[in-house]
N, C-alpha and C positions, 0 to 999 in steps of 0.2 A: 450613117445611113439617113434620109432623109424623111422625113414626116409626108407618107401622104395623108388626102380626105379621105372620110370611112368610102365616098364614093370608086374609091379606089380597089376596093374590098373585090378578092375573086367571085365572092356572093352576089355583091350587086351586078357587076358585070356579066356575071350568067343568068339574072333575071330578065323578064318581058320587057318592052319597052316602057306599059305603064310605070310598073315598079321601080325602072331607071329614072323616071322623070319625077316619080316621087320622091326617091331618094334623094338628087339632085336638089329639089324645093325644098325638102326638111334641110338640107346641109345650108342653104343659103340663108333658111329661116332662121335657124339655131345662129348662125354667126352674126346675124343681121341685129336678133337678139340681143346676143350677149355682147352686143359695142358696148352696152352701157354698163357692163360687169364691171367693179371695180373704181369708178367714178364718185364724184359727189351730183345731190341734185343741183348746185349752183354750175358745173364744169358740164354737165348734159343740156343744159339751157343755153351756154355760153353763145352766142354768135359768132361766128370765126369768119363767115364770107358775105359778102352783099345781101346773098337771097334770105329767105327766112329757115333755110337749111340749118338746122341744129341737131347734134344726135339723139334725145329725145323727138325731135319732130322727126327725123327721120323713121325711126320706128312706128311712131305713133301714123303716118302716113302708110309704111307696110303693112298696119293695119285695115288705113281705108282700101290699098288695092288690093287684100286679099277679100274682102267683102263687094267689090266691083265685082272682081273676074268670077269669085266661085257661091257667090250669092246673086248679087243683081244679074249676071252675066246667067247664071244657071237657075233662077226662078222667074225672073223677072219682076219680081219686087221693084220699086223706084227706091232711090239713096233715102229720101223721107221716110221711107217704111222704114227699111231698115235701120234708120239714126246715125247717119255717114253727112257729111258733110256735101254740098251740091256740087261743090267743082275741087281739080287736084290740091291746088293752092292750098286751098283753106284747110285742105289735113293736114299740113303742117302747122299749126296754129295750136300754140300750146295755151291751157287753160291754167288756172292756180291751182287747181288739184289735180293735176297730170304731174305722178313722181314719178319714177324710175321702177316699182314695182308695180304701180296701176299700167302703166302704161305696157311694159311687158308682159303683164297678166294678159290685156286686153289682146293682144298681138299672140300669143299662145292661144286663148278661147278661139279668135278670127281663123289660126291656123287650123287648130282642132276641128273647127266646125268648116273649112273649104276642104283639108281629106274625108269628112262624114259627106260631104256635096258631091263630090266626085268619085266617092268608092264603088258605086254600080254605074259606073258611066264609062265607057270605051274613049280608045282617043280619036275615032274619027266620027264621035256623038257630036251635033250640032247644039250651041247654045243658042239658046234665041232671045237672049234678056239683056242683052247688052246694046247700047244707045249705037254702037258703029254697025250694029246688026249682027245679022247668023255669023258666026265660029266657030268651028271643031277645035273640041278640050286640048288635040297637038298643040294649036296654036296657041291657046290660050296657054300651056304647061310653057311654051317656047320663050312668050312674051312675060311672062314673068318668073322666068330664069335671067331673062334679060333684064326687068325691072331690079330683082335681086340683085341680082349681081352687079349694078352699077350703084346701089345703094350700099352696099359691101364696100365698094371703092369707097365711095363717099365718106363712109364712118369711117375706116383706116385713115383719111388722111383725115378728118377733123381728128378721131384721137391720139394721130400723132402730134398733132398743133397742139392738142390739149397736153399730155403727158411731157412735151418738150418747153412747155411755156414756162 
């Protein structure tokens, strides 16, 4: 029988739509996570394509866009306040003391504190902190399901370059 996602669950399925999209975002965060389970810190750094895509910077970048969409996006704070880097690029930019536990801690707190931003907020509440303008939390819950989930991809196939090298 096959393994599904807990999003699979009878439970979720009969929740509101909030709570579906919640779910959805913790399943993508938890896996997006845990690519670096199991690795060493030289194999999380490694370069495997052109870009500066590495599986530590990948997560460590899931971290500046959960601080985009559910901080800057829902306070409007600028990236300087909150201590994110100014454009997408550069969060991928790994430092000498970004391991593989700081870096996932960091990416748990950001997660922790975007469901504390968004727990009294509806999905067709308008944000208004975010640099492309006003957006209802749908979109935003929409557009990074989609960020997730192509970063998901991304980490599978660098750990299987990794894990096969």
């Amino acid at each position: 029988m096959p393994s599904f996602p807990p999003t699979f669950d009878d439970q979720v399925v009969a929740l509101p739509a909030h709570a579906q999209f919640e779910a959805f975002l913790d399943e993508h965060r938890a896996a997006l996570n845990g690519c670096l389970d199991g690795l060493t810190e030289e194999q999380v750094r490694r370069e495997l394509v052109a870009s500066r895509t590495t599986l530590l910077g990948l997560v460590k970048h899931a971290t500046f866009v959960e601080k985009i969409w559910f901080d800057e996006a829902v306070t409007g704070r600028s990236r300087a306040e909150i201590g994110i880097p100014a454009t997408s690029d550069e969060s991928f930019v790994l430092d000498d003391d970004d391991t593989i536990a700081t870096v996932q801690r960091a990416h748990r707190e950001a997660c922790d504190a975007s469901r504390r931003a968004t727990s009294s907020l509806g999905l067709d509440d308008i944000l208004h902190g975010h640099r492309r303008g006003p957006c209802p939390l749908r979109w935003v819950y929409l557009h990074m399901l989609r960020e997730l989930a192509q970063h998901c991809g991304h980490a599978d196939i660098l750990r299987e370059q990794l894990v096969n090298d």
